[in-house]
PDB file of N, H, CA, C and O in Angstrom:
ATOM      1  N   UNK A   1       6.059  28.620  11.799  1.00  0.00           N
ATOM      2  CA  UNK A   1       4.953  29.444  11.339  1.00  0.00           C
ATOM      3  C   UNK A   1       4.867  29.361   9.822  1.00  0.00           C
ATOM      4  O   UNK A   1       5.792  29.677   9.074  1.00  0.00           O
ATOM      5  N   UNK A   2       3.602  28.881   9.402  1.00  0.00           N
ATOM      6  H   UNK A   2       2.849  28.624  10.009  1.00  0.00           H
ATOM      7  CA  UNK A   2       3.765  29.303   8.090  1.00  0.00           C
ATOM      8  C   UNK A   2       3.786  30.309   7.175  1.00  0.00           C
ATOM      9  O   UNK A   2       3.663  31.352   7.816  1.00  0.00           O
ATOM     10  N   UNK A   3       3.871  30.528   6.095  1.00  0.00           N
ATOM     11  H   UNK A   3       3.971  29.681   5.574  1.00  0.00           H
ATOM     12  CA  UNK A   3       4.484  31.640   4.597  1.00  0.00           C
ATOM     13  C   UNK A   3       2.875  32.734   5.010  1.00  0.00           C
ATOM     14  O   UNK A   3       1.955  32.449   5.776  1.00  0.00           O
ATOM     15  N   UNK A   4       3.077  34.039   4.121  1.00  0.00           N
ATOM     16  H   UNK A   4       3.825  34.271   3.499  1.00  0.00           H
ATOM     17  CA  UNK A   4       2.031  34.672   4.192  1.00  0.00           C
ATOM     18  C   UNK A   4       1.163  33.686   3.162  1.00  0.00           C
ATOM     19  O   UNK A   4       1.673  32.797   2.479  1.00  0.00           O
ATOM     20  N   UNK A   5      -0.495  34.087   3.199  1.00  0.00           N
ATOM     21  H   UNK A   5      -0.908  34.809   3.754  1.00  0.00           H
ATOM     22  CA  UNK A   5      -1.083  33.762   2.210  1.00  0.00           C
ATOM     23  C   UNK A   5      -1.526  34.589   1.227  1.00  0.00           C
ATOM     24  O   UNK A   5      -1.294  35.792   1.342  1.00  0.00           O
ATOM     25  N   UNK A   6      -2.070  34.212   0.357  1.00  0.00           N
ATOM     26  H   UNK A   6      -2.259  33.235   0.263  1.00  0.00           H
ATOM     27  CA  UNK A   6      -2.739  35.402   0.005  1.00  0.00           C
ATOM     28  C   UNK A   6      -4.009  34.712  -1.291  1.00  0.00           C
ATOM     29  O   UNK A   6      -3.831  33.928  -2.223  1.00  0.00           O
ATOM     30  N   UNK A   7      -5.395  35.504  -0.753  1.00  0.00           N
ATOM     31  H   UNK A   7      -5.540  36.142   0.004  1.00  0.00           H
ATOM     32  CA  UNK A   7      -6.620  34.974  -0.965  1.00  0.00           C
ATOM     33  C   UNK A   7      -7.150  35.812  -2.423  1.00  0.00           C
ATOM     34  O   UNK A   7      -6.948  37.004  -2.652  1.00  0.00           O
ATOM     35  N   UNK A   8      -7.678  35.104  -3.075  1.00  0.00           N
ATOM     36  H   UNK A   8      -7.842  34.135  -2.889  1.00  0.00           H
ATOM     37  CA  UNK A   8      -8.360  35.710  -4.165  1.00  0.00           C
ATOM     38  C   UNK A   8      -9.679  35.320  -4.615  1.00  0.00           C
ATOM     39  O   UNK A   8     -10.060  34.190  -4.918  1.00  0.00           O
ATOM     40  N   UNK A   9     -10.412  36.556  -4.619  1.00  0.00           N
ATOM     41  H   UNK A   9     -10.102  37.475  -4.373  1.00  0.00           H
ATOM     42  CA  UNK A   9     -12.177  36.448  -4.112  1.00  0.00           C
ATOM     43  C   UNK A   9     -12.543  36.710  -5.279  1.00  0.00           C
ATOM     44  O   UNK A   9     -12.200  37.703  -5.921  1.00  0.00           O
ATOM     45  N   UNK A  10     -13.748  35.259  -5.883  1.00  0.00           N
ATOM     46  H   UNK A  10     -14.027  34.452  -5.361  1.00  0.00           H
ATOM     47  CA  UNK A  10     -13.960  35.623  -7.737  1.00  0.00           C
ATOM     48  C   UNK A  10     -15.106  35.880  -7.208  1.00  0.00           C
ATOM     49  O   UNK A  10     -15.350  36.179  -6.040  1.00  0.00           O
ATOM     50  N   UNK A  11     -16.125  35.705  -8.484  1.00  0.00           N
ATOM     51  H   UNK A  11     -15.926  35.462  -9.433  1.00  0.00           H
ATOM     52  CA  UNK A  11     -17.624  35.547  -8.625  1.00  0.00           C
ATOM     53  C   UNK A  11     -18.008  34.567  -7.867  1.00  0.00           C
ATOM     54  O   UNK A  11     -18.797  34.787  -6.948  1.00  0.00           O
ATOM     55  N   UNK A  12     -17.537  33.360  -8.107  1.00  0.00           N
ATOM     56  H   UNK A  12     -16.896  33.182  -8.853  1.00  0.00           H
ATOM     57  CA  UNK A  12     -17.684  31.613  -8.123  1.00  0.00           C
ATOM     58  C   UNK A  12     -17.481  31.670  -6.678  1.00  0.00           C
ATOM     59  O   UNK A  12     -18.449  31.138  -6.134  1.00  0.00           O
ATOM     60  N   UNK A  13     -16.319  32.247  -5.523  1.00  0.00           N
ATOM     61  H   UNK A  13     -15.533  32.680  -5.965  1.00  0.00           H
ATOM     62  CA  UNK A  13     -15.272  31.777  -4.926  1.00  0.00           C
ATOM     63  C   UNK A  13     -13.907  31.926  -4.285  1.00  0.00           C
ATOM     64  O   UNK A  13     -12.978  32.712  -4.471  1.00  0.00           O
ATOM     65  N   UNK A  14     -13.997  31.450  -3.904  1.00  0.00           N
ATOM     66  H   UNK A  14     -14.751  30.812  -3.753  1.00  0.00           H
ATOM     67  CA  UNK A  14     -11.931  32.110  -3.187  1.00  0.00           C
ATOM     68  C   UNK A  14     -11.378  31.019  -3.242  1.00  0.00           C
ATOM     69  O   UNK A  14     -11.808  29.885  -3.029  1.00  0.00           O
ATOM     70  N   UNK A  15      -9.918  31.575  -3.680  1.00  0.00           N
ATOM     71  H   UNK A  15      -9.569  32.496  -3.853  1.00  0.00           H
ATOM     72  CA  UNK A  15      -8.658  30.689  -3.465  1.00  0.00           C
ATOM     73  C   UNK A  15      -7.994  30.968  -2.604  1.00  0.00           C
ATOM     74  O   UNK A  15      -8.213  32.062  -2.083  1.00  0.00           O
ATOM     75  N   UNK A  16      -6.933  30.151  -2.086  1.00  0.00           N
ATOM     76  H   UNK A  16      -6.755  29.263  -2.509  1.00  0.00           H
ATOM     77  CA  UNK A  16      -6.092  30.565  -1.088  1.00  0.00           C
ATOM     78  C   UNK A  16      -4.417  30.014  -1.825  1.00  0.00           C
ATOM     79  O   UNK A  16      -3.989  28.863  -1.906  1.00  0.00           O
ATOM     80  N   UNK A  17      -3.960  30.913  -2.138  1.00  0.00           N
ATOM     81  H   UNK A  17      -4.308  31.848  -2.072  1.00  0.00           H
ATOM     82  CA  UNK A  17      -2.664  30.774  -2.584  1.00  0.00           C
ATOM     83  C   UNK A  17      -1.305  31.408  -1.374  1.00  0.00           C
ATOM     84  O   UNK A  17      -1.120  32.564  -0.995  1.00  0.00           O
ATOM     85  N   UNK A  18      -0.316  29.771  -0.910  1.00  0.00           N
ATOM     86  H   UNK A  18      -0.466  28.832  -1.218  1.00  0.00           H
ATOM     87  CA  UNK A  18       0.563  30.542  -0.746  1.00  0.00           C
ATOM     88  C   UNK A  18       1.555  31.908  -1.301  1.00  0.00           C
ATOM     89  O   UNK A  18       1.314  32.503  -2.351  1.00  0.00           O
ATOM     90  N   UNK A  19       2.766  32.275  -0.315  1.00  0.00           N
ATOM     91  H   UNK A  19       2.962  31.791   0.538  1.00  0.00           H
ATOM     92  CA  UNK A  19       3.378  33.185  -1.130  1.00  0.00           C
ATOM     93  C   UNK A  19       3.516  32.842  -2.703  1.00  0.00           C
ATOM     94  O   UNK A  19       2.867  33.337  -3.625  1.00  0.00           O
ATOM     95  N   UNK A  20       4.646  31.756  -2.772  1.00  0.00           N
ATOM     96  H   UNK A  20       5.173  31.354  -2.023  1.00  0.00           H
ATOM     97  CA  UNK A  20       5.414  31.488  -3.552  1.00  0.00           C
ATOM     98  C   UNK A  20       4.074  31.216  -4.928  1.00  0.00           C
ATOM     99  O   UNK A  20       4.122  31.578  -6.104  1.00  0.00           O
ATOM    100  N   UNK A  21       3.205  30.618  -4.349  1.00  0.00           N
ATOM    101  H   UNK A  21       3.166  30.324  -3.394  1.00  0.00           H
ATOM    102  CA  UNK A  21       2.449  30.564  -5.479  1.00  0.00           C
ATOM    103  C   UNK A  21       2.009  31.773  -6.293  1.00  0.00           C
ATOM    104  O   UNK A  21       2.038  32.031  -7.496  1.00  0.00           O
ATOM    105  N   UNK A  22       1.511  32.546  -5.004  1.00  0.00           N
ATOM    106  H   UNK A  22       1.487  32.337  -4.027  1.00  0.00           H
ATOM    107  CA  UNK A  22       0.710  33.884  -5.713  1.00  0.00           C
ATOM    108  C   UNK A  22       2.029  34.455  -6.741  1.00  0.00           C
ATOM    109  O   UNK A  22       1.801  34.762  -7.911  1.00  0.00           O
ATOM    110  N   UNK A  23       3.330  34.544  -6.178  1.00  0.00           N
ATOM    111  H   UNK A  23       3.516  34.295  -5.227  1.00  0.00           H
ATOM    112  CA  UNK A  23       4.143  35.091  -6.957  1.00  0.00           C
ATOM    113  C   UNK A  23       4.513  34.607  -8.322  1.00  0.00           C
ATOM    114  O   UNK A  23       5.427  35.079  -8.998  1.00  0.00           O
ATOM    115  N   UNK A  24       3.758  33.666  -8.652  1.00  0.00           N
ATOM    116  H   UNK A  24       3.015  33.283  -8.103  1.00  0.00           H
ATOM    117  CA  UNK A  24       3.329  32.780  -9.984  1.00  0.00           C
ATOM    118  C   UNK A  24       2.695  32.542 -10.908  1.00  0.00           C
ATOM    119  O   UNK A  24       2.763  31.855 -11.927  1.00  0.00           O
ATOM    120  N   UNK A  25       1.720  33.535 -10.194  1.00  0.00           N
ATOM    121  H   UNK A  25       1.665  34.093  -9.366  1.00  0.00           H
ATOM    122  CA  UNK A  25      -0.051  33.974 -11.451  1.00  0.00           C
ATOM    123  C   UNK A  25       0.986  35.099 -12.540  1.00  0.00           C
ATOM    124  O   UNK A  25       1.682  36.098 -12.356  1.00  0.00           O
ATOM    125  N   UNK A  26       0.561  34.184 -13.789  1.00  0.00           N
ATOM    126  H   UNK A  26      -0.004  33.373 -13.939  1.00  0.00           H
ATOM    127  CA  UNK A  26       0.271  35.473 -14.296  1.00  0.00           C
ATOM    128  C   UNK A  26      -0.107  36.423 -14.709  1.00  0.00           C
ATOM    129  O   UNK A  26      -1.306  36.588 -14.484  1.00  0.00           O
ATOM    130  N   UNK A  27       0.628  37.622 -15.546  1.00  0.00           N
ATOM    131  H   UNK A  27       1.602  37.488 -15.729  1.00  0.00           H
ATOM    132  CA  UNK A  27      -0.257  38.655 -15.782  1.00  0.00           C
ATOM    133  C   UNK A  27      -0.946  38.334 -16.799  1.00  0.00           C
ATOM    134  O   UNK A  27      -0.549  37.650 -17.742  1.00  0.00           O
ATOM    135  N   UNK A  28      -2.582  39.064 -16.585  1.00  0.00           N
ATOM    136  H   UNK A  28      -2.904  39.619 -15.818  1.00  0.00           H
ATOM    137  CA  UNK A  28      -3.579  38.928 -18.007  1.00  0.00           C
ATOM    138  C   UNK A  28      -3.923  37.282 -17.544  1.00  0.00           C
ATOM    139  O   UNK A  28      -4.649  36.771 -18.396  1.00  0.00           O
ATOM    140  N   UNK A  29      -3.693  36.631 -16.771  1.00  0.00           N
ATOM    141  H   UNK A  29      -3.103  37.047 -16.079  1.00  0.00           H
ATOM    142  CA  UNK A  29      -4.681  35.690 -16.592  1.00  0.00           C
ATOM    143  C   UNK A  29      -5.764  36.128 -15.366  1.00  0.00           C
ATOM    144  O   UNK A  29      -5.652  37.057 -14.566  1.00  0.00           O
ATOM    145  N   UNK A  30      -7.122  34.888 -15.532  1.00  0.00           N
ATOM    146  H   UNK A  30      -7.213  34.133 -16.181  1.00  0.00           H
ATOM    147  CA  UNK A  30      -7.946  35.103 -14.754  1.00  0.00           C
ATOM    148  C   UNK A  30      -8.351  33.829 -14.064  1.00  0.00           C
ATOM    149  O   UNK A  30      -8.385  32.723 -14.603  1.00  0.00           O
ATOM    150  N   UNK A  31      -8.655  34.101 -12.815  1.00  0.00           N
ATOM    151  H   UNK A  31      -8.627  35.000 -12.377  1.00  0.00           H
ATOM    152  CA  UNK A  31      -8.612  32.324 -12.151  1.00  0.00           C
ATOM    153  C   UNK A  31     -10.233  32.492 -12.689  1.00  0.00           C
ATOM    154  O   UNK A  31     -10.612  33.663 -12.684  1.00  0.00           O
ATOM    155  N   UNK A  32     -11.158  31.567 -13.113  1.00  0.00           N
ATOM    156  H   UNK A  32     -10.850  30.616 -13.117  1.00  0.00           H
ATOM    157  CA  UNK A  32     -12.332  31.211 -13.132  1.00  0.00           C
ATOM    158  C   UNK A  32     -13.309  30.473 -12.088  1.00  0.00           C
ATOM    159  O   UNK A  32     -14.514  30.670 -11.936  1.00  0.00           O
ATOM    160  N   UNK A  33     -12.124  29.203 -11.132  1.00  0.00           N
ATOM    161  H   UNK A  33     -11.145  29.043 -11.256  1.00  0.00           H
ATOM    162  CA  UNK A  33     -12.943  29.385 -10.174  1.00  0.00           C
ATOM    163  C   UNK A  33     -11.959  28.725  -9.289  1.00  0.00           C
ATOM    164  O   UNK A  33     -10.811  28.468  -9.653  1.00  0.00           O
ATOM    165  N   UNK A  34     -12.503  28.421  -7.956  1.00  0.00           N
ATOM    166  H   UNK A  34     -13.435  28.630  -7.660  1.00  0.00           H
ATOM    167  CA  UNK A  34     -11.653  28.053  -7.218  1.00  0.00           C
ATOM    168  C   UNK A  34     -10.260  27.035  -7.344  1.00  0.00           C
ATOM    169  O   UNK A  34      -9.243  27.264  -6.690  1.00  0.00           O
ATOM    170  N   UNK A  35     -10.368  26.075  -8.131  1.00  0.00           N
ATOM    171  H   UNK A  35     -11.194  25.888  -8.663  1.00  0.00           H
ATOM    172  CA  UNK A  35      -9.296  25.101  -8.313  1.00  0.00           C
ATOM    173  C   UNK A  35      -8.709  25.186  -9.607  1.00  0.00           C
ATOM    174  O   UNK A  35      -8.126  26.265  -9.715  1.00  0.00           O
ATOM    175  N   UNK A  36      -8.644  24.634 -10.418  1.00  0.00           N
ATOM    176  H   UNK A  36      -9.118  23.758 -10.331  1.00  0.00           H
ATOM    177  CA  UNK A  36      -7.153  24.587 -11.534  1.00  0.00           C
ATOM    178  C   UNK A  36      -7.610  25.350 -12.693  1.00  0.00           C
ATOM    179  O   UNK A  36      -6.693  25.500 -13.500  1.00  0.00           O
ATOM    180  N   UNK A  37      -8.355  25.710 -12.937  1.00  0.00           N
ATOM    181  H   UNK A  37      -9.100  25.588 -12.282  1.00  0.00           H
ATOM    182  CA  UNK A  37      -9.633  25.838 -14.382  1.00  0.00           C
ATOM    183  C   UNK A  37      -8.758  27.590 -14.576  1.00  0.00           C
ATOM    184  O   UNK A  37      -9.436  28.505 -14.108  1.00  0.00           O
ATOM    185  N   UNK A  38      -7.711  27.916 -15.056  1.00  0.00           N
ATOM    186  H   UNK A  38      -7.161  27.173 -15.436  1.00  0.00           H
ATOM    187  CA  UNK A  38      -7.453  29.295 -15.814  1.00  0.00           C
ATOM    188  C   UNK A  38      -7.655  29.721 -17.150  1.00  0.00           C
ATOM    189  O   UNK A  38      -7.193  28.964 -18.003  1.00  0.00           O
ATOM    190  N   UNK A  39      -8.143  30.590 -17.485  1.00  0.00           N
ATOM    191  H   UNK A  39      -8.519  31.205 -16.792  1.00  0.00           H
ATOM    192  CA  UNK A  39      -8.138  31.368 -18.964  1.00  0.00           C
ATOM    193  C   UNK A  39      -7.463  32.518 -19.332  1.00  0.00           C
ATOM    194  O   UNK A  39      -7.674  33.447 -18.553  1.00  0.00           O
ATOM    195  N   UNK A  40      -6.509  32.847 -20.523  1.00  0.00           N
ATOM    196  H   UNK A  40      -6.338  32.092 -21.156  1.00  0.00           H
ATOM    197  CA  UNK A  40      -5.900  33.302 -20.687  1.00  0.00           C
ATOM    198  C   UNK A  40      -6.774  35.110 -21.078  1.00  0.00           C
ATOM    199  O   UNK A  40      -7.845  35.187 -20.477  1.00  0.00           O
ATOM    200  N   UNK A  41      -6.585  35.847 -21.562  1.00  0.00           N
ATOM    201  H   UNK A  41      -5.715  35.785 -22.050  1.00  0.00           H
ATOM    202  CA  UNK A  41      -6.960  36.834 -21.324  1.00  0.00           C
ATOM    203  C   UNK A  41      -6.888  37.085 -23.246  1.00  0.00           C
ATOM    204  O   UNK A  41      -6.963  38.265 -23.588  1.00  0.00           O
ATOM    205  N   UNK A  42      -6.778  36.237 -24.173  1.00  0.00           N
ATOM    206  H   UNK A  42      -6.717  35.278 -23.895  1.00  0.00           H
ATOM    207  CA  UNK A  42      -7.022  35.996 -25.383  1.00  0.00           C
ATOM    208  C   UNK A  42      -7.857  35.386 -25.438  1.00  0.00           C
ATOM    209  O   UNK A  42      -8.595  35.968 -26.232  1.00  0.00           O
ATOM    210  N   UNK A  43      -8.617  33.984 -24.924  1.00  0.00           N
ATOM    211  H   UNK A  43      -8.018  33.510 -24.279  1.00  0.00           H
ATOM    212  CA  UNK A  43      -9.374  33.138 -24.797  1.00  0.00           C
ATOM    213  C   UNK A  43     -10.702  33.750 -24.652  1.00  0.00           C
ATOM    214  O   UNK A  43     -11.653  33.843 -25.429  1.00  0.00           O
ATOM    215  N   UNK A  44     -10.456  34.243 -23.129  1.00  0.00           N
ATOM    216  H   UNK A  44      -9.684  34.167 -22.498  1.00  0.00           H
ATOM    217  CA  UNK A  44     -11.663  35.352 -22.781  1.00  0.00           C
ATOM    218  C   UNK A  44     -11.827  36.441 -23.970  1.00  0.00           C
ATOM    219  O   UNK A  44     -13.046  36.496 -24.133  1.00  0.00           O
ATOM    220  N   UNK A  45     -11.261  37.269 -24.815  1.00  0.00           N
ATOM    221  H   UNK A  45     -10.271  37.225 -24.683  1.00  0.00           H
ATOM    222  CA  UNK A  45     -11.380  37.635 -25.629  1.00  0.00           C
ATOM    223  C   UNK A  45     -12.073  36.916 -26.935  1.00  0.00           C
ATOM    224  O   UNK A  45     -13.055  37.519 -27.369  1.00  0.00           O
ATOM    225  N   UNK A  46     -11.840  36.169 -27.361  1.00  0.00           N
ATOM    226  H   UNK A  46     -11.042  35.680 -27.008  1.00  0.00           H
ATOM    227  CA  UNK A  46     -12.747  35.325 -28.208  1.00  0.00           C
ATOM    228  C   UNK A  46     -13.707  35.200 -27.775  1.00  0.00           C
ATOM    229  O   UNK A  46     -14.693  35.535 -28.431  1.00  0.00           O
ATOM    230  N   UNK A  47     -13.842  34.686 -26.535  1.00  0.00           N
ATOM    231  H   UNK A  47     -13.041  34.414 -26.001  1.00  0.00           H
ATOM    232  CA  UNK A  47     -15.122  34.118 -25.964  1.00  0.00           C
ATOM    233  C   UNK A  47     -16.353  35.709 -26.124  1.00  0.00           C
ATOM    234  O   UNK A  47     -17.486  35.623 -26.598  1.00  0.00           O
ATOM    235  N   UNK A  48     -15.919  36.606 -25.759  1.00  0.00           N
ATOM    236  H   UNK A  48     -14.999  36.676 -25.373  1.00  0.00           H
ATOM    237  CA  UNK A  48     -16.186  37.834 -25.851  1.00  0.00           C
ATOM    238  C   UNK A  48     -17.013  38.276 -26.904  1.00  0.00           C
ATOM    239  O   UNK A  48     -18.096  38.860 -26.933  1.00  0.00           O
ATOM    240  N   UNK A  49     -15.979  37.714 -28.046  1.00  0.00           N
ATOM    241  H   UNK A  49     -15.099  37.240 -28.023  1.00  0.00           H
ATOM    242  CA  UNK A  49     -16.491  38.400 -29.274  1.00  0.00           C
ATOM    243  C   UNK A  49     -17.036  37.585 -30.066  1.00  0.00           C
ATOM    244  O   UNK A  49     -17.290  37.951 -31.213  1.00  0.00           O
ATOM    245  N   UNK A  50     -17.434  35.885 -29.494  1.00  0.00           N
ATOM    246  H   UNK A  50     -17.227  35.587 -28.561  1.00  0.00           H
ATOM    247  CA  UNK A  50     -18.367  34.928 -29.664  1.00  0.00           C
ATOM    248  C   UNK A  50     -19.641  35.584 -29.091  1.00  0.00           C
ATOM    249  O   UNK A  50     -20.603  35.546 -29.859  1.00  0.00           O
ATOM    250  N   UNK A  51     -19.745  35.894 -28.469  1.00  0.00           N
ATOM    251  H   UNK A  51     -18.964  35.925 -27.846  1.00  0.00           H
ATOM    252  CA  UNK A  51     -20.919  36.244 -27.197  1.00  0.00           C
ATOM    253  C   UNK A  51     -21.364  37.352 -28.233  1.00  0.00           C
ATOM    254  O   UNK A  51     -22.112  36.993 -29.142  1.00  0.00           O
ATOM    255  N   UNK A  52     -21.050  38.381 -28.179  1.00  0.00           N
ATOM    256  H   UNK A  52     -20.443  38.673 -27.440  1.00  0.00           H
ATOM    257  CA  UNK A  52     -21.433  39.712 -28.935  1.00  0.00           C
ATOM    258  C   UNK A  52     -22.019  39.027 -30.441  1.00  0.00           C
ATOM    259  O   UNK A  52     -23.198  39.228 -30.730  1.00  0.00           O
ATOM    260  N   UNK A  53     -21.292  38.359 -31.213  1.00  0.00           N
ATOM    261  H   UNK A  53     -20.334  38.196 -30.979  1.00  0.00           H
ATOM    262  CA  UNK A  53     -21.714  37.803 -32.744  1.00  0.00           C
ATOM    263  C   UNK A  53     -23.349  37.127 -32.509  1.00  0.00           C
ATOM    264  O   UNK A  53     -24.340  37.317 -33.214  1.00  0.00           O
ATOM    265  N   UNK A  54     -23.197  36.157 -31.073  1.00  0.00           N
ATOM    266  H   UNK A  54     -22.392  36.003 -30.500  1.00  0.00           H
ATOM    267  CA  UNK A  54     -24.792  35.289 -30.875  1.00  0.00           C
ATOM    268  C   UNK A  54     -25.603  36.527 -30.716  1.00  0.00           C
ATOM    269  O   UNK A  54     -26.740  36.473 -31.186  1.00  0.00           O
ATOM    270  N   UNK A  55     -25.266  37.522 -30.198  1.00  0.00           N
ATOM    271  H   UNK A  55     -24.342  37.566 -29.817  1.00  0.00           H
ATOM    272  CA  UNK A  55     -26.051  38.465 -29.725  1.00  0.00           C
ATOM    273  C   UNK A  55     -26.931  39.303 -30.603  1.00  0.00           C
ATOM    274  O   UNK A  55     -28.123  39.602 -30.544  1.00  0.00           O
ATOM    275  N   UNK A  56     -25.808  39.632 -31.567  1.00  0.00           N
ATOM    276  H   UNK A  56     -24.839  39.389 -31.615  1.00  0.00           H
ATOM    277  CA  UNK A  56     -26.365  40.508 -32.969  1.00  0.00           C
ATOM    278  C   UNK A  56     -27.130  39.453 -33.689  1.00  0.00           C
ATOM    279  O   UNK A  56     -27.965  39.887 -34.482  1.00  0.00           O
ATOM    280  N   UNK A  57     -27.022  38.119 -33.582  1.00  0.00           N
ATOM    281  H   UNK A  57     -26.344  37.766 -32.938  1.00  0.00           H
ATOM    282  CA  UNK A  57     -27.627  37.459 -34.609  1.00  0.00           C
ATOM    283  C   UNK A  57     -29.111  37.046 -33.892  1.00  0.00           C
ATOM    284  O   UNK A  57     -30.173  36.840 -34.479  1.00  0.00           O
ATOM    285  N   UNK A  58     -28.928  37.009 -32.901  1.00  0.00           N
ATOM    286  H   UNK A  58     -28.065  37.176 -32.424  1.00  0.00           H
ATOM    287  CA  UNK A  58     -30.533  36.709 -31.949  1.00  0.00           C
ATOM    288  C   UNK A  58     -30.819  37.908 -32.357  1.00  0.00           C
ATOM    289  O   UNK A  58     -31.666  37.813 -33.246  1.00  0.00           O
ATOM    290  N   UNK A  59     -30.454  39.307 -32.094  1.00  0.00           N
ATOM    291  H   UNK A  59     -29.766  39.384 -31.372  1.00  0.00           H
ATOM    292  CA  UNK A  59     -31.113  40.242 -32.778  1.00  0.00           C
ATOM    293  C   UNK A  59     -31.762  40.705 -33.978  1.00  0.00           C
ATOM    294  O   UNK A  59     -32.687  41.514 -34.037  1.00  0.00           O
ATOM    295  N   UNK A  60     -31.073  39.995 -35.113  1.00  0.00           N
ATOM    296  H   UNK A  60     -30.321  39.338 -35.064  1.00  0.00           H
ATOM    297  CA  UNK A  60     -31.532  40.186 -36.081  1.00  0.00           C
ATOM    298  C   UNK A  60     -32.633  39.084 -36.956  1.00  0.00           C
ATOM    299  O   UNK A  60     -33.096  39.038 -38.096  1.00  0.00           O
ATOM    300  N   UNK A  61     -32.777  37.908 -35.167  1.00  0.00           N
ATOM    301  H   UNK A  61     -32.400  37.945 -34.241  1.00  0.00           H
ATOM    302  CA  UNK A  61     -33.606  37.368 -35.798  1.00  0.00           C
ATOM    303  C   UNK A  61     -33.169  35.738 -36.817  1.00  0.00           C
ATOM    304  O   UNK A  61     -33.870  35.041 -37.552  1.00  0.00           O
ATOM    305  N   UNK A  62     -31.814  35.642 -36.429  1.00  0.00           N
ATOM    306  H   UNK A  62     -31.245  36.207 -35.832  1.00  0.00           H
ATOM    307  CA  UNK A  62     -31.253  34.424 -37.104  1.00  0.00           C
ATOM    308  C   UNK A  62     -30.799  33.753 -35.822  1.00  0.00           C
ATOM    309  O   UNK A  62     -29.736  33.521 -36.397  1.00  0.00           O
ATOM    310  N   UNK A  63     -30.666  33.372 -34.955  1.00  0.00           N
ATOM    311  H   UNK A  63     -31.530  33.561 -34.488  1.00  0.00           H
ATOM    312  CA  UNK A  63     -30.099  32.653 -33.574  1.00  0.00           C
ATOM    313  C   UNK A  63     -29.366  31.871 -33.995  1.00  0.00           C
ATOM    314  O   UNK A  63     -29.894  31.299 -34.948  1.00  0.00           O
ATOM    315  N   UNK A  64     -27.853  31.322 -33.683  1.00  0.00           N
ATOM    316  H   UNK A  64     -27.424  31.786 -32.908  1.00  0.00           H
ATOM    317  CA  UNK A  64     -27.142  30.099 -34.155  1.00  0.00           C
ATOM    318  C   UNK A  64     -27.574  29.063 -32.840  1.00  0.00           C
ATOM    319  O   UNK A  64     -27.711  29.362 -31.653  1.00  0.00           O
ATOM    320  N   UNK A  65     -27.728  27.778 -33.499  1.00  0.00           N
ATOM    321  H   UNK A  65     -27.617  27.536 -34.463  1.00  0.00           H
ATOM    322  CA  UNK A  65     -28.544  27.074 -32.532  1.00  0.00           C
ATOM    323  C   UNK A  65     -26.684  26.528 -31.852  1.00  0.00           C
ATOM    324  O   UNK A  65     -26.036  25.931 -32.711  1.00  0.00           O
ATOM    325  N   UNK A  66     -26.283  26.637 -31.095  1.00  0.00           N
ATOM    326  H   UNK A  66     -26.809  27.122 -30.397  1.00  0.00           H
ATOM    327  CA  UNK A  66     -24.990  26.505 -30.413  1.00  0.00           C
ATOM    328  C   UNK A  66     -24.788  25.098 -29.967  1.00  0.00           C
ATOM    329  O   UNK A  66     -23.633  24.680 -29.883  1.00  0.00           O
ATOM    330  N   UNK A  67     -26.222  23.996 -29.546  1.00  0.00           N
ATOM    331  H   UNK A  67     -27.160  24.336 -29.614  1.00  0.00           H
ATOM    332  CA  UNK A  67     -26.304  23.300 -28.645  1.00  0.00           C
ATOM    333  C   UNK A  67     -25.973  22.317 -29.772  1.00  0.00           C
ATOM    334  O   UNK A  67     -25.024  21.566 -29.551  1.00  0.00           O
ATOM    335  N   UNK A  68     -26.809  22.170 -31.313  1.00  0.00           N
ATOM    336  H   UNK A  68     -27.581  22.780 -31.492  1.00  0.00           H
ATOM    337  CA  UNK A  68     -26.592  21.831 -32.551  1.00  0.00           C
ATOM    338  C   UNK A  68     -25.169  21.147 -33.011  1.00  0.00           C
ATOM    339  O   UNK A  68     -24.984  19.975 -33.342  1.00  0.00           O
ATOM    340  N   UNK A  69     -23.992  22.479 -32.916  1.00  0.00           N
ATOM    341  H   UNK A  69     -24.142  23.431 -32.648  1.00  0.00           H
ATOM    342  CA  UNK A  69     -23.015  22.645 -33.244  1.00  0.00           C
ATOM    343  C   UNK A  69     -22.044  22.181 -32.384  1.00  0.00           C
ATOM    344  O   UNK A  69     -20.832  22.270 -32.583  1.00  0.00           O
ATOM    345  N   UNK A  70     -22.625  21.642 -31.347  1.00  0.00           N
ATOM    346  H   UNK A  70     -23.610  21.569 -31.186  1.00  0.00           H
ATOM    347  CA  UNK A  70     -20.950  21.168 -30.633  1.00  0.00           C
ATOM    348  C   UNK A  70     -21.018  19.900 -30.200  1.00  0.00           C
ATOM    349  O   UNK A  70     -20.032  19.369 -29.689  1.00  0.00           O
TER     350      UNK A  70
END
């Protein structure tokens, strides 16, 4: 018989992680989507406070053209 599983339901998706795996996530991370793709819970934080900066600046009418810049 095999190990318990144990499933984790995002936005995107579900994973299916054995035991041993699940007992391997860690804390303050976030799966993003079903297969290997994790972000740390600093990352997402930047990303965060990237998002909020485009936001105030579309607001005020200056937009950073993003597509430009990378």
């Amino acid at each position: 018989m095999a190990g318990t599983q144990v499933v984790v339901i995002t936005a995107r998706g579900r994973a299916t992680f054995s035991e041993a795996q699940a007992s391997r996530l860690a804390e303050g991370r976030m799966l993003q989507t079903g297969h290997t793709a994790w972000y740390s819970a600093e990352v997402i934080g930047r990303g965060y406070e990237m998002w909020i900066a485009n936001l105030c600046e579309l607001a005020a009418g200056e937009p950073r053209r993003l597509v430009d810049t990378l």
